[in-house]
C-alpha atoms as an extended CHARMM CRD file, in Angstrom:
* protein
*
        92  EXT
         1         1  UNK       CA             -3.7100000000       -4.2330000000      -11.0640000000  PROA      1               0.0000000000
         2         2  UNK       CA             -5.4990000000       -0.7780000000      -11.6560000000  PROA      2               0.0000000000
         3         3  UNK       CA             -5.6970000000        1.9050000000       -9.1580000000  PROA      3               0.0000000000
         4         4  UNK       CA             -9.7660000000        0.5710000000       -8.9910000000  PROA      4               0.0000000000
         5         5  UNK       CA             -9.0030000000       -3.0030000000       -8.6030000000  PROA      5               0.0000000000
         6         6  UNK       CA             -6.5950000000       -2.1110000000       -5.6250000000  PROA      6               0.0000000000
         7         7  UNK       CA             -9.2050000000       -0.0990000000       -4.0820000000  PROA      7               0.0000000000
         8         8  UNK       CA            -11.7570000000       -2.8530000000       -4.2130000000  PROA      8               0.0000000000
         9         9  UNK       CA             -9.1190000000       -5.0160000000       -3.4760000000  PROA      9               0.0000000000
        10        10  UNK       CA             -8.2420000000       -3.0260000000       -0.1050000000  PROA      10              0.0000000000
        11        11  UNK       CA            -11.8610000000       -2.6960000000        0.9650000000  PROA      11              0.0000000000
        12        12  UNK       CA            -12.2790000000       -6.4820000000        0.9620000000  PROA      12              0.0000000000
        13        13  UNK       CA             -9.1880000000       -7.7320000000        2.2930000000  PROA      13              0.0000000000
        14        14  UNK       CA             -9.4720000000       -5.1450000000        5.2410000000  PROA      14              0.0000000000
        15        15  UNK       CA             -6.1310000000       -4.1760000000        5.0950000000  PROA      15              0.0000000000
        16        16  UNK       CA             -5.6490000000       -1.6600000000        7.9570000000  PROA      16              0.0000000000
        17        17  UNK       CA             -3.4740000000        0.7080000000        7.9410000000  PROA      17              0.0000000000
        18        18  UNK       CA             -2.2380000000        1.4340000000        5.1670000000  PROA      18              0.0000000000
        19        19  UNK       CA              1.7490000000        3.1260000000        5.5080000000  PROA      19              0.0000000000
        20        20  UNK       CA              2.9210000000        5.5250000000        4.9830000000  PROA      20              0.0000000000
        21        21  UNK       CA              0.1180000000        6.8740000000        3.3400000000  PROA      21              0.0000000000
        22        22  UNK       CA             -2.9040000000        5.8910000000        0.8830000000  PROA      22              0.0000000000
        23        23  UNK       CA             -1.4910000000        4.5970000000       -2.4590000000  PROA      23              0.0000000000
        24        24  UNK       CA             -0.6750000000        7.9040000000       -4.8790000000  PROA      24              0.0000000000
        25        25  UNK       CA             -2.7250000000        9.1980000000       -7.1350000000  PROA      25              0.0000000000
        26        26  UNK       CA             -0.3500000000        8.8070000000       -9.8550000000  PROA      26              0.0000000000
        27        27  UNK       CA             -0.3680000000        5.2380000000      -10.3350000000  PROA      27              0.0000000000
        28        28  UNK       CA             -2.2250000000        4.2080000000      -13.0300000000  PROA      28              0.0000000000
        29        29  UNK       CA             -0.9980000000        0.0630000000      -12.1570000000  PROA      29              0.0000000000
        30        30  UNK       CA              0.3800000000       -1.4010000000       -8.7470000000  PROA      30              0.0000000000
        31        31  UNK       CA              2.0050000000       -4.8460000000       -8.3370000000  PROA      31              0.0000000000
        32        32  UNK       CA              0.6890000000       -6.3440000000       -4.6520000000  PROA      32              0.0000000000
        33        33  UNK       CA              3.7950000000       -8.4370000000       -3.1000000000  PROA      33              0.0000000000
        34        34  UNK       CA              2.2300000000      -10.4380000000       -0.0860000000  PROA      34              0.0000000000
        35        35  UNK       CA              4.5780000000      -10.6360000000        2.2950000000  PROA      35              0.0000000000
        36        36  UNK       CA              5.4440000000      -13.1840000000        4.8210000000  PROA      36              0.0000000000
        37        37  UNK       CA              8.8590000000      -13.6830000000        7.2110000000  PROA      37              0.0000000000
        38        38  UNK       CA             10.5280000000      -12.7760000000        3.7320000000  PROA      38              0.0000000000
        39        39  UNK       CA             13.1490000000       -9.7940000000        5.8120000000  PROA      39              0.0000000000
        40        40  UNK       CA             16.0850000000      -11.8620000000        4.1210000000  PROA      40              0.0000000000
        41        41  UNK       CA             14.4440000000      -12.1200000000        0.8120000000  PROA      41              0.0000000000
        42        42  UNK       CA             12.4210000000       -8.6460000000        0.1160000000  PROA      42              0.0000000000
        43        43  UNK       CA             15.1950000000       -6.3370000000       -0.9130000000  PROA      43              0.0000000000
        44        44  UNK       CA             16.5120000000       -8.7710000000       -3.9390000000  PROA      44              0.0000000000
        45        45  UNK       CA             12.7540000000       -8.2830000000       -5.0860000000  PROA      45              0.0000000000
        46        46  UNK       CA             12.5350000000       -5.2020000000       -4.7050000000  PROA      46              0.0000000000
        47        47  UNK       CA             15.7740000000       -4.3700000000       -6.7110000000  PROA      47              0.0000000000
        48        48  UNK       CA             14.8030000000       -6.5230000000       -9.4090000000  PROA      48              0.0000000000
        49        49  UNK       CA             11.4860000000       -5.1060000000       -9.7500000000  PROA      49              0.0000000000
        50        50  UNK       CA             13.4470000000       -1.3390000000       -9.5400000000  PROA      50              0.0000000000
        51        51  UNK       CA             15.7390000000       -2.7360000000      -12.6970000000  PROA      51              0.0000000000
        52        52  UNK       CA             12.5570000000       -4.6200000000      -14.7760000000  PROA      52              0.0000000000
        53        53  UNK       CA             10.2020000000       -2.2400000000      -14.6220000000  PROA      53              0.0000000000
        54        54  UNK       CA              9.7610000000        0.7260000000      -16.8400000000  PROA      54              0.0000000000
        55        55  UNK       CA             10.7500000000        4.4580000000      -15.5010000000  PROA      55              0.0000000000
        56        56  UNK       CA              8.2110000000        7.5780000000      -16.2270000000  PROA      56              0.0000000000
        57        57  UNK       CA              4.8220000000        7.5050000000      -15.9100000000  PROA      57              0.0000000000
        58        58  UNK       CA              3.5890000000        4.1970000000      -16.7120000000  PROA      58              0.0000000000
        59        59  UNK       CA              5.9190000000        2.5350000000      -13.6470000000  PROA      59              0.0000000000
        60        60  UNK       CA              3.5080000000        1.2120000000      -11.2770000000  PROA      60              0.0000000000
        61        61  UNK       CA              2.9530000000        1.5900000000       -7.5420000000  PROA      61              0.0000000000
        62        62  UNK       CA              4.2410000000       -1.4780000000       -5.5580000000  PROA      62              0.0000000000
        63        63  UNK       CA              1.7470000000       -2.5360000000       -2.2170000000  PROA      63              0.0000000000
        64        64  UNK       CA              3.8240000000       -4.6240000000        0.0980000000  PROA      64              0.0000000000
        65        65  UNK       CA              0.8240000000       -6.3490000000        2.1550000000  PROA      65              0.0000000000
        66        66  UNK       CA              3.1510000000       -7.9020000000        5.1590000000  PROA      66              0.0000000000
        67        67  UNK       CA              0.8980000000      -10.5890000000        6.5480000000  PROA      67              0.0000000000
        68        68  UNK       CA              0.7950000000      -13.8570000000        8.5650000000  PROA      68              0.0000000000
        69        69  UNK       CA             -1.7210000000      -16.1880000000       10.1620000000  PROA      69              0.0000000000
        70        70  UNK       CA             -3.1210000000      -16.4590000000       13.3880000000  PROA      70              0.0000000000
        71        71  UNK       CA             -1.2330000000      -19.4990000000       14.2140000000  PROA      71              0.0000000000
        72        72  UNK       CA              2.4800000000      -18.0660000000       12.5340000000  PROA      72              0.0000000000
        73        73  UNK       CA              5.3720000000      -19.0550000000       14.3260000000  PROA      73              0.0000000000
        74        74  UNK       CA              6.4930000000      -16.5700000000       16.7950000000  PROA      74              0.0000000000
        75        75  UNK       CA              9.8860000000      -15.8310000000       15.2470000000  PROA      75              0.0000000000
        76        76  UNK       CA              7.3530000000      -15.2060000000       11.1920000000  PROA      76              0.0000000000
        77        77  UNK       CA              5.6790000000      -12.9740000000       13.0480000000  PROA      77              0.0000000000
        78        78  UNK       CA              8.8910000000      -11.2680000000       15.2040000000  PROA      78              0.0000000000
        79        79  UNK       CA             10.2860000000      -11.3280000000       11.3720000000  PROA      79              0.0000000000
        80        80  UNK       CA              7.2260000000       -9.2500000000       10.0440000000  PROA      80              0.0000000000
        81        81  UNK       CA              7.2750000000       -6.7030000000       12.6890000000  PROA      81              0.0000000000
        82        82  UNK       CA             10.9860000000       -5.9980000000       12.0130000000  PROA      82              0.0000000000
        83        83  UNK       CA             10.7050000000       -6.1960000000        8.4120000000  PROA      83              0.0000000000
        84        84  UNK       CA              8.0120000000       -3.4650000000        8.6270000000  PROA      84              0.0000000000
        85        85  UNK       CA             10.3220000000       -1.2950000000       11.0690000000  PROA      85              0.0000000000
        86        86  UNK       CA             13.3260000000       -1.2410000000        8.6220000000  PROA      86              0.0000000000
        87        87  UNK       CA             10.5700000000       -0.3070000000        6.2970000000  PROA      87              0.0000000000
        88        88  UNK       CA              9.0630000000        2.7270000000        8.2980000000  PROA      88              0.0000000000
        89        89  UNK       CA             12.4500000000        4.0810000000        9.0400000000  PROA      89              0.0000000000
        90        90  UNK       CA             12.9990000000        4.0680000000        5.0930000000  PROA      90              0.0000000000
        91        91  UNK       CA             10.0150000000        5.4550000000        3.9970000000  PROA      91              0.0000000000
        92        92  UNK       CA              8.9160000000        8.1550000000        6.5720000000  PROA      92              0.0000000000
């Protein structure tokens, strides 16, 4: 996905907020991982991604859009809000 086809894609999807900041300017590409009750299974993806994909300038962002439905199970939802705590206290 280009840095233009995220942008459009963020508009429409009304993804709100977006953390820890607006995607860099120095992605050219960014791979989108929807993410749902997946606290268990996220950092195996993420180190695979870190080992396939190419260092330098051409590695893309990654956008982890953690999500669930109105009707999620309490716990998918109790899962999400961890998962992105763990990720604040990494990133920030």
């Amino acid at each position: 996905m280009t840095k233009r086809d995220l942008e459009k894609y963020l508009r429409k999807a009304l993804i709100r907020p977006v953390e820890p900041a607006p995607p860099a300017a120095r992605f050219r590409h960014f791979i989108v991982i929807p993410v749902m009750d997946e606290l268990e299974e996220l950092p195996g993806t993420l180190a695979s991604l870190q080992q396939a994909l190419p260092d330098g300038a051409d590695r893309p962002g990654i956008l982890l859009v953690i999500n669930h439905g109105l009707h999620a199970a309490p716990e998918r939802k109790a899962h999400n809000l961890e998962l992105l705590e763990l990720l604040r206290h990494l990133l920030i």
